[in-house]
BAMI-675893 format. One line per 10 residues: number of its first residue (from 1); their letters; for each residue x, y, z of N, C-alpha, C. Coordinates in steps of 0.02 Angstrom, whole numbers, plus 50000, padded with zeros to 5 digits. Layout:
// BAMI-675893
NUM	A	X Y Z X Y Z X Y Z ~ ... .
// end
This chain:
// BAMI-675893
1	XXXXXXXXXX	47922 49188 51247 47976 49181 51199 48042 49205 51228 ~ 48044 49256 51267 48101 49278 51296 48134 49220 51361 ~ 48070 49226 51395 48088 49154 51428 48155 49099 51412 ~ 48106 49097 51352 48151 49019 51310 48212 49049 51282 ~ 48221 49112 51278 48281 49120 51258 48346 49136 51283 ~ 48314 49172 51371 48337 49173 51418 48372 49105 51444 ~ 48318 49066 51441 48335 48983 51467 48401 48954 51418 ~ 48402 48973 51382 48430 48923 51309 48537 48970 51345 ~ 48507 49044 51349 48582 49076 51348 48597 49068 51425 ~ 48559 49038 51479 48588 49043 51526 48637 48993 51564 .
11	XXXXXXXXXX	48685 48990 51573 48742 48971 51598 48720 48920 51652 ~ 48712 48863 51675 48684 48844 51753 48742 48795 51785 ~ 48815 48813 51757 48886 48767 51775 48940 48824 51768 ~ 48984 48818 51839 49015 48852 51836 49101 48840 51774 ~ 49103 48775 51812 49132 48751 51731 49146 48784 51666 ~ 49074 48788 51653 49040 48816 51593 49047 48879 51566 ~ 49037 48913 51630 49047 48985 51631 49099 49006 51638 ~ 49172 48972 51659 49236 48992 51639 49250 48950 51584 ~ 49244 48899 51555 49253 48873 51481 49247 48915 51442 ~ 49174 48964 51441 49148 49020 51406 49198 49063 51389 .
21	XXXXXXXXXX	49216 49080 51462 49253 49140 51470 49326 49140 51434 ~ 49358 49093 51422 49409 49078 51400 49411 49079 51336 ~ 49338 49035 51304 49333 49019 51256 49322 49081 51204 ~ 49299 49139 51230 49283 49200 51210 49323 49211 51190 ~ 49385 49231 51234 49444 49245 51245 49510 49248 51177 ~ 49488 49182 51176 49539 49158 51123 49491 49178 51049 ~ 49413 49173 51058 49384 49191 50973 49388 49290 50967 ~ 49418 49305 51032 49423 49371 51008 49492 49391 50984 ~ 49532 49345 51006 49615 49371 50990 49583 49304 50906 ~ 49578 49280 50904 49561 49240 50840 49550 49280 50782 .
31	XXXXXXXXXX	49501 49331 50809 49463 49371 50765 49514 49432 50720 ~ 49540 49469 50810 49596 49524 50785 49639 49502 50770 ~ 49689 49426 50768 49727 49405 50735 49709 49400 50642 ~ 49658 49356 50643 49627 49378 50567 49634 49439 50511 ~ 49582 49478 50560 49582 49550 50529 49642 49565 50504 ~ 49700 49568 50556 49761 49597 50547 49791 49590 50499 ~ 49797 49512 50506 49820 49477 50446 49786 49483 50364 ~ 49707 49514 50370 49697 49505 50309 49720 49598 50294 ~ 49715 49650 50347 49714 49704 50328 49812 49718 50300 ~ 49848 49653 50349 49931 49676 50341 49918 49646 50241 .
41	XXXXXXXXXX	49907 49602 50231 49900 49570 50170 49891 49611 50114 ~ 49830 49667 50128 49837 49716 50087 49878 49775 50072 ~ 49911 49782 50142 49948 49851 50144 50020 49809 50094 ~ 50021 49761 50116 50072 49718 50077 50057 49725 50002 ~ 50011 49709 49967 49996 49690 49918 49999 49790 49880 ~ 49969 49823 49922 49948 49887 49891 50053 49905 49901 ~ 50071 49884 49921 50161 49912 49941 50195 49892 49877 ~ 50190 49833 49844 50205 49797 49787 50187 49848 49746 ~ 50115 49856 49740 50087 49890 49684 50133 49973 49673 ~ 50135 50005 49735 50174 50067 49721 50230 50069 49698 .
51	XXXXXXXXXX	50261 50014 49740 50350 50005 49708 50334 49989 49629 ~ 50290 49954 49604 50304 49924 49552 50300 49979 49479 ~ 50228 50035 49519 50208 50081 49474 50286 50121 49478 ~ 50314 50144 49536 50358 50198 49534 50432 50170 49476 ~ 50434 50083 49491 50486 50080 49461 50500 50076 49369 ~ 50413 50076 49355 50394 50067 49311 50425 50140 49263 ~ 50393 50173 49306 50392 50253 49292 50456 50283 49258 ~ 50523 50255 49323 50596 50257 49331 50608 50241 49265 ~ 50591 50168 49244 50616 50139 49183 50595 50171 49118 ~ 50534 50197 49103 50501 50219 49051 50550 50300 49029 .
61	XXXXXXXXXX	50549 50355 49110 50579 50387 49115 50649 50386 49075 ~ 50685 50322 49091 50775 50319 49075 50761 50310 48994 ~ 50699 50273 48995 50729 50243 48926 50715 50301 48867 ~ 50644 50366 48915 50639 50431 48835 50734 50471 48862 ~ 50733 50453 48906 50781 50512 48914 50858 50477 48877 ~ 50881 50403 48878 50907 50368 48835 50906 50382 48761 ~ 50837 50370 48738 50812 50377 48666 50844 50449 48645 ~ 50829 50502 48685 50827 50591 48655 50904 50591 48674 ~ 50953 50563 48694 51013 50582 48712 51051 50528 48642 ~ 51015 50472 48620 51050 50457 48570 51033 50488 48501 .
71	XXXXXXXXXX	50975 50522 48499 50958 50534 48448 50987 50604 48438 ~ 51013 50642 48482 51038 50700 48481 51110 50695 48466 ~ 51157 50646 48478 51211 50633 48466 51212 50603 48403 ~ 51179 50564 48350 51153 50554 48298 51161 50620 48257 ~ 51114 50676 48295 51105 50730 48240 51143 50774 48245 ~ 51202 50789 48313 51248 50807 48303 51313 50784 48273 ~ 51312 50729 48259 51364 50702 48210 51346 50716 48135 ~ 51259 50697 48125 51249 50713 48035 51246 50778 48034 ~ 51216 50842 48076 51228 50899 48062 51272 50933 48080 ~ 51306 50951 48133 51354 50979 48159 51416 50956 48136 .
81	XXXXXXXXXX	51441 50888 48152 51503 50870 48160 51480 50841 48049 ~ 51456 50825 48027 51464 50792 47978 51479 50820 47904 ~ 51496 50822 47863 51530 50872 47794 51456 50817 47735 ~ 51445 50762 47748 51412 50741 47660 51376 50701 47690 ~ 51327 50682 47638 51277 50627 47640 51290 50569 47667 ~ 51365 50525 47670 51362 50484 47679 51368 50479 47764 ~ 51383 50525 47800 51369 50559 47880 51306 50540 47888 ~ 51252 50559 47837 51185 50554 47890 51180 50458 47867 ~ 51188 50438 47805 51185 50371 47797 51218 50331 47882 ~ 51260 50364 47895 51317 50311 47936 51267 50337 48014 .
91	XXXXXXXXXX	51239 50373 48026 51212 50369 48088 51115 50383 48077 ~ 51113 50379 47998 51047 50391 48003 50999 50332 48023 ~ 51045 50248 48026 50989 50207 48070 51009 50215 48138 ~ 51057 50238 48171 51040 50243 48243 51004 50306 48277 ~ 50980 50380 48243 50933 50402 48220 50867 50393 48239 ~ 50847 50337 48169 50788 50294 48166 50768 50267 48223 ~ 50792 50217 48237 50802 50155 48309 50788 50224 48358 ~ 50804 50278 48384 50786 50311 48452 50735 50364 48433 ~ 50693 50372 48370 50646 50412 48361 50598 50341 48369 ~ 50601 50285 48361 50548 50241 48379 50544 50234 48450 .
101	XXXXXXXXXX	50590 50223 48481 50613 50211 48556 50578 50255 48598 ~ 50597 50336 48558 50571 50390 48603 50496 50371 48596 ~ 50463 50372 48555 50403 50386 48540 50350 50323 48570 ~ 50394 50264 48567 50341 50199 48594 50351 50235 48679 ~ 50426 50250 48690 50410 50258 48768 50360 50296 48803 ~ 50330 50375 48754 50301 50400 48775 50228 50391 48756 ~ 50212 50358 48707 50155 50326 48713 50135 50296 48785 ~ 50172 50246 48772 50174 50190 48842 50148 50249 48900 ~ 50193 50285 48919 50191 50354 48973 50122 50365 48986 ~ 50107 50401 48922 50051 50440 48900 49997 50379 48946 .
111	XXXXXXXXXX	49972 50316 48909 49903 50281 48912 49911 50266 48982 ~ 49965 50250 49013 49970 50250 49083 49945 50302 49131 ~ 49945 50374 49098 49938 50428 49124 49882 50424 49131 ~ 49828 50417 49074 49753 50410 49072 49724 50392 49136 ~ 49753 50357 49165 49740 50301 49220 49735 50351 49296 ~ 49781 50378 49281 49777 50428 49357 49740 50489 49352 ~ 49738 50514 49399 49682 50604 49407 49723 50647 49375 ~ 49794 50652 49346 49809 50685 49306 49795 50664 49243 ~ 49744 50645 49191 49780 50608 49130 49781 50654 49061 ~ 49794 50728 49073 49823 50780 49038 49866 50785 49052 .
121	XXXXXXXXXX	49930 50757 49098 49984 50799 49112 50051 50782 49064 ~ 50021 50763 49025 50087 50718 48977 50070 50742 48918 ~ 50020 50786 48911 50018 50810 48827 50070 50868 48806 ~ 50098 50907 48833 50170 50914 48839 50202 50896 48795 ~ 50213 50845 48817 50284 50788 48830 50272 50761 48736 ~ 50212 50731 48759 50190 50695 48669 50196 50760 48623 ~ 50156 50833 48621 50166 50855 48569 50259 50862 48573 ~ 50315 50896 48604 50350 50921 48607 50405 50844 48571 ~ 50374 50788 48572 50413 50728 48575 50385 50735 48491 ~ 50330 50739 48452 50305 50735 48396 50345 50766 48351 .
131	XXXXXXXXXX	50352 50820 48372 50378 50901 48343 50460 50880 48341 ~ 50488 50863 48387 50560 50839 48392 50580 50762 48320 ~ 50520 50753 48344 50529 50676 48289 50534 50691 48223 ~ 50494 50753 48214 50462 50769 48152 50527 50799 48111 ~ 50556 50835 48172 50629 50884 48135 50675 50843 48126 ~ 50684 50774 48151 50735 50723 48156 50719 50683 48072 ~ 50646 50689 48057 50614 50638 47996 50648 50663 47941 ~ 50625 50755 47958 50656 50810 47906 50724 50786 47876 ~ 50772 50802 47940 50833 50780 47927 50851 50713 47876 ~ 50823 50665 47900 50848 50605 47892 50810 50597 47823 .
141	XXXXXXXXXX	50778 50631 47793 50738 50636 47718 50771 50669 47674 ~ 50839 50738 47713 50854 50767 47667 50811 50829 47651 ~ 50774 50839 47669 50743 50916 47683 50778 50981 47683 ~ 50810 50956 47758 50828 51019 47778 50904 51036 47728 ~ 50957 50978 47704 51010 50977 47679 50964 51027 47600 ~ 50919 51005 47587 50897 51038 47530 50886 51115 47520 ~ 50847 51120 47590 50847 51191 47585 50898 51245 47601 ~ 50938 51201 47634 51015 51256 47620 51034 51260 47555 ~ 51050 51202 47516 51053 51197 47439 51015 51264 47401 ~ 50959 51245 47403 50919 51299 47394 50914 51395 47413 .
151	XXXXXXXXXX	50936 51374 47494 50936 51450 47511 50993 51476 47477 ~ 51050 51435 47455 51101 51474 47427 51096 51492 47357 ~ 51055 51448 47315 51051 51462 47267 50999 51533 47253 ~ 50966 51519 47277 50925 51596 47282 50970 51646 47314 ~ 51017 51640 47351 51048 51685 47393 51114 51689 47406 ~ 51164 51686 47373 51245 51662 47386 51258 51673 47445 ~ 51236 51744 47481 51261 51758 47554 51223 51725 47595 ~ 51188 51669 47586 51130 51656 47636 51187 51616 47691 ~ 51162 51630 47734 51205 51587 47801 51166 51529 47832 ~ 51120 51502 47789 51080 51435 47838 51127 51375 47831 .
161	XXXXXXXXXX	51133 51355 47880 51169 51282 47851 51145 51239 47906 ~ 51182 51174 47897 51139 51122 47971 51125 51139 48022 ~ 51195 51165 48021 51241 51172 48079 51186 51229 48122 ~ 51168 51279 48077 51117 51343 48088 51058 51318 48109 ~ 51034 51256 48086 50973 51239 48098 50972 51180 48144 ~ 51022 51150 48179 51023 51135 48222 51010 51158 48299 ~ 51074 51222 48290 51057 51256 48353 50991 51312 48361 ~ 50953 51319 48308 50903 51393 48312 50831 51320 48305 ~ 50832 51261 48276 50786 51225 48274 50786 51166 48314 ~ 50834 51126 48304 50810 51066 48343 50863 51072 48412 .
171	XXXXXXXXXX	50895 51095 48428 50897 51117 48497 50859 51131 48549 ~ 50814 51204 48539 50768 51203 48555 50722 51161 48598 ~ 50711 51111 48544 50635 51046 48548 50669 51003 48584 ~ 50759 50992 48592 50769 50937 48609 50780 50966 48692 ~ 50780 51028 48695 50771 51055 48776 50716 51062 48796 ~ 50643 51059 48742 50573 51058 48788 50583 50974 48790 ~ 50599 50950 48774 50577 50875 48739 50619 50857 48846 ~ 50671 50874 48873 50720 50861 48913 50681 50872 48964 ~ 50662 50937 48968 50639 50980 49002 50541 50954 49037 ~ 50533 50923 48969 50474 50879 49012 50463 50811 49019 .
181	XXXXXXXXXX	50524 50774 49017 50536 50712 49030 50563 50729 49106 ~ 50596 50777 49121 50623 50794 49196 50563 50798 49248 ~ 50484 50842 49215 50432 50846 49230 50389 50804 49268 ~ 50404 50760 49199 50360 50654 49212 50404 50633 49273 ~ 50475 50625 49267 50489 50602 49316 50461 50646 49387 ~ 50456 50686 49414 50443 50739 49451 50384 50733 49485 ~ 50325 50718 49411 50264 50712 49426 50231 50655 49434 ~ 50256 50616 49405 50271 50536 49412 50247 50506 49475 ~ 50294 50530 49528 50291 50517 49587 50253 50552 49632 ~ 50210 50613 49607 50169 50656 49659 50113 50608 49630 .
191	XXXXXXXXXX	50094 50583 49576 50056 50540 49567 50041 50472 49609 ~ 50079 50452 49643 50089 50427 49686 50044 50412 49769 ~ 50026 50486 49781 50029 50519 49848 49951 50493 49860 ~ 49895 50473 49809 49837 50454 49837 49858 50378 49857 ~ 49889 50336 49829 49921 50273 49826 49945 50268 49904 ~ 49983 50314 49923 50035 50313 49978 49978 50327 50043 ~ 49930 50363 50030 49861 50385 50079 49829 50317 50078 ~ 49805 50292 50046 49766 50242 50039 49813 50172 50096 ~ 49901 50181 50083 49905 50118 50103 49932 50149 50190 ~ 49929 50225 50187 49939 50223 50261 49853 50214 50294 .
201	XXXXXXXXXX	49814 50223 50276 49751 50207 50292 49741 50145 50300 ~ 49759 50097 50242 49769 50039 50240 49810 50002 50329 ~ 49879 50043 50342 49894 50008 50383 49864 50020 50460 ~ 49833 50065 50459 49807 50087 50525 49728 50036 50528 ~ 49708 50031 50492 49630 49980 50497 49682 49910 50492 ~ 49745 49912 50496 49788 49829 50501 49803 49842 50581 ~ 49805 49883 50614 49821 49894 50676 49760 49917 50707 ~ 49707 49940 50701 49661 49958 50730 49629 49899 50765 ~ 49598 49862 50737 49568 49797 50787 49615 49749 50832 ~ 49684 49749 50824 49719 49744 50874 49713 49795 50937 .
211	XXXXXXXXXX	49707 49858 50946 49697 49911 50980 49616 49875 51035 ~ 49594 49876 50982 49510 49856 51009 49524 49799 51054 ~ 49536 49730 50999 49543 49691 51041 49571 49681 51116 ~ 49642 49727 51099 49653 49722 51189 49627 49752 51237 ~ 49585 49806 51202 49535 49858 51239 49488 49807 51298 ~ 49453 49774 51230 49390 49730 51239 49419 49651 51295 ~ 49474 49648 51262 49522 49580 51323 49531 49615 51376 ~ 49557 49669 51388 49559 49692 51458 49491 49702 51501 ~ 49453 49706 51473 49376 49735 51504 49368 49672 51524 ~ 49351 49635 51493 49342 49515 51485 49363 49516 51533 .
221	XXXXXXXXXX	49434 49521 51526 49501 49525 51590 49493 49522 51689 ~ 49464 49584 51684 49452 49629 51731 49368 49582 51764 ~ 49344 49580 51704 49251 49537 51743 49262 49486 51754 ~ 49329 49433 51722 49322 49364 51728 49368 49364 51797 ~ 49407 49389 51801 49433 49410 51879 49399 49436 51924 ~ 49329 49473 51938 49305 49498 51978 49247 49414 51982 ~ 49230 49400 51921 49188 49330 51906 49228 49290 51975 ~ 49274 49270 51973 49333 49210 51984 49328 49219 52061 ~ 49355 49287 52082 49341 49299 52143 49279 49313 52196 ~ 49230 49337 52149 49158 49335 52188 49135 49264 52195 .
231	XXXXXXXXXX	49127 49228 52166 49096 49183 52136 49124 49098 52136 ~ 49209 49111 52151 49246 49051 52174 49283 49066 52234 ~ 49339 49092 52233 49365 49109 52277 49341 49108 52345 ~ 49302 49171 52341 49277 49191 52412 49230 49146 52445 ~ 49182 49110 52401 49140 49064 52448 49196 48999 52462 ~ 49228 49008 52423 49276 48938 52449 49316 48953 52506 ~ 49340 49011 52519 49375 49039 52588 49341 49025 52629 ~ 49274 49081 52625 49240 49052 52693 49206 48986 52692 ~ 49201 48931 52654 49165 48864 52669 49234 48848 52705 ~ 49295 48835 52682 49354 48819 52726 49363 48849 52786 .
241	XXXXXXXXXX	49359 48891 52797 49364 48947 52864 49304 48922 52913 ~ 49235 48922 52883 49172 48886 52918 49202 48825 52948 ~ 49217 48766 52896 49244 48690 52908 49293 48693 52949 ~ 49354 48729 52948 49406 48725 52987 49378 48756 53072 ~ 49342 48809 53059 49287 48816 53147 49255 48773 53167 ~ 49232 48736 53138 49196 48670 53164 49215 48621 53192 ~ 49288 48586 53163 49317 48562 53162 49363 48564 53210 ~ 49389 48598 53223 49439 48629 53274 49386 48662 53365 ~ 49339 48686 53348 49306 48719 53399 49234 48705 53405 ~ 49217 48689 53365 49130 48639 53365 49096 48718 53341 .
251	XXXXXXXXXX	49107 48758 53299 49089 48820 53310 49046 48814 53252 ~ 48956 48818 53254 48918 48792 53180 48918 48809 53132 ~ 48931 48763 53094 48947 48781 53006 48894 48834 52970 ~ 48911 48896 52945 48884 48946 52943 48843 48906 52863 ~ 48765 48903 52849 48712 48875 52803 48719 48928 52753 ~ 48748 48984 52788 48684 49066 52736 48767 49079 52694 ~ 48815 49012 52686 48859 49063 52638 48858 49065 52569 ~ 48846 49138 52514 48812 49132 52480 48859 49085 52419 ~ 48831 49059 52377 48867 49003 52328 48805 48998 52285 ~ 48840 48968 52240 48811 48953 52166 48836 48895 52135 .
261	XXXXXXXXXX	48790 48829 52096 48820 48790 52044 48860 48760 52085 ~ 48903 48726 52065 48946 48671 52097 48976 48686 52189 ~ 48995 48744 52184 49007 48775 52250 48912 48768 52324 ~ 48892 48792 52277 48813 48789 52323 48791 48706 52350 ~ 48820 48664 52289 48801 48596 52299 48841 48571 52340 ~ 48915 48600 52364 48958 48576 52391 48934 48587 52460 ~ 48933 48658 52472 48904 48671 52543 48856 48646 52557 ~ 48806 48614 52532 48757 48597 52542 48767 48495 52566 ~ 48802 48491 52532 48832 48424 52546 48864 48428 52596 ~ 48906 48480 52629 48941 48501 52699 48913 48513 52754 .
271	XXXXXXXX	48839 48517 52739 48817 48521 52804 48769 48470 52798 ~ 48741 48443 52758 48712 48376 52738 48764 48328 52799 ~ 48821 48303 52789 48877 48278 52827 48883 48289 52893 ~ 48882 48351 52895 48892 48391 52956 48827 48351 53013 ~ 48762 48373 52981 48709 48349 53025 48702 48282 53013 ~ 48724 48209 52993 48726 48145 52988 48807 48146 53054 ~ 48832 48198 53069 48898 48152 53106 48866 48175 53203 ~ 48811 48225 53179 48795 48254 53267 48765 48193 53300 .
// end
């Protein structure tokens, strides 16, 4: 069985055996061209994916930090800057509109978060965003305008007023509320860092079988050149060198030079000739 399998892989043309050699040649740069291409494809594709998560992030980021900067200017106009009811009427739907804004954004945040090896790091953010919403609802219900009403009536000297419960209450919430939207963004991007491992890993197995390949082409390289010269070259020097002694000086065509395959048949035909011209 080995026999036949020996027989089947063995080469018996020299032809053949540099056709081979060539032919190798090119299915190995074939190969590491491939690879490359399918490993650059991914580092590509995984590059998209990071930019897309980070810019994602950026945007979600602007838009709580948008939302809590209008809604705070809202409640500093109905509480601070505003004297009557019809103050919170005149900014209490733009208000509204950025307590929804805030709150879809950080949802959104939040289920995204789930997704990565942090997906606690945003509960924070949601209660402190809840709690902020909640004092904004107060307001905009008339609550809090009530219980000043109230504290005075129980109390003539009482000193609560919006204005009081702006800065000792929703101040506060709207600086944790700031304070961990600065966070997300922050953390956002360390989230990132298995993403960024993965695609430098990614690009080195895109460059690695190029490495090989020329490893493995130079070795090819090096045998099909030592091939070329043992094996063509040199018996062809000396069959010419033999022929040209003969020729010139009658000096006998040397039989024992060693050759193979097309070269062996040649010499062999050369002195075939040789002994038909004595």
């Amino acid at each position: 069985m080995f026999g036949w399998i020996k027989k089947i892989l063995t080469i018996d043309s020299m032809r053949r055996r540099i056709t081979t050699a060539f032919l190798s040649i090119i299915l190995l740069l074939f190969f590491a061209g491939a690879m490359s291409l399918f490993e650059l494809e991914r580092v590509s594709h995984d590059t998209e994916e990071i930019l897309l998560a980070s810019k994602q992030n950026v945007d979600l980021a602007g838009e709580m930090i948008s939302a809590l900067k209008e809604q705070d200017d809202a409640m500093i106009h109905m509480a601070v800057v505003g004297e009557s009811i019809s103050d919170i009427q005149l900014y209490g739907q733009q208000c509204r509109e950025s307590i929804e804004r805030l709150q879809s954004a950080t949802k959104i945040a939040h289920e995204r978060m789930q997704l990565t090896e942090n997906p606690t790091s945003l509960d924070s953010l949601v209660l402190f965003t809840t709690r902020i919403n909640g004092l904004a609802n107060d307001f905009l219900s008339g609550n809090i305008h009530r219980t000043a009403i109230d504290a005075r009536m129980i109390d003539s000297m009482s000193t609560f007023t919006t204005q009081l419960w702006y800065l000792e209450s929703y101040k506060p919430e709207y600086m944790h509320v700031s304070d961990q939207i600065t966070k997300y963004m922050t953390g956002s991007q360390s989230t990132l860092g298995p993403d960024v491992n993965r695609l430098s890993h990614t690009a080195r197995r895109a460059v690695t079988p190029v490495f090989i390949s020329l490893a493995v082409m130079f070795v090819v390289v090096l045998m099909f050149y030592y091939f070329i010269r043992g094996y063509v070259i040199t018996p062809i020097e000396r069959i010419n060198r033999c022929l040209g002694d003969y020729l010139a000086y009658k000096v006998p065509f040397d039989s024992n030079i060693p050759c193979r395959d097309e070269l062996l048949t040649l010499r062999d035909r050369i002195i075939a000739l040789i002994s038909k011209l004595r």
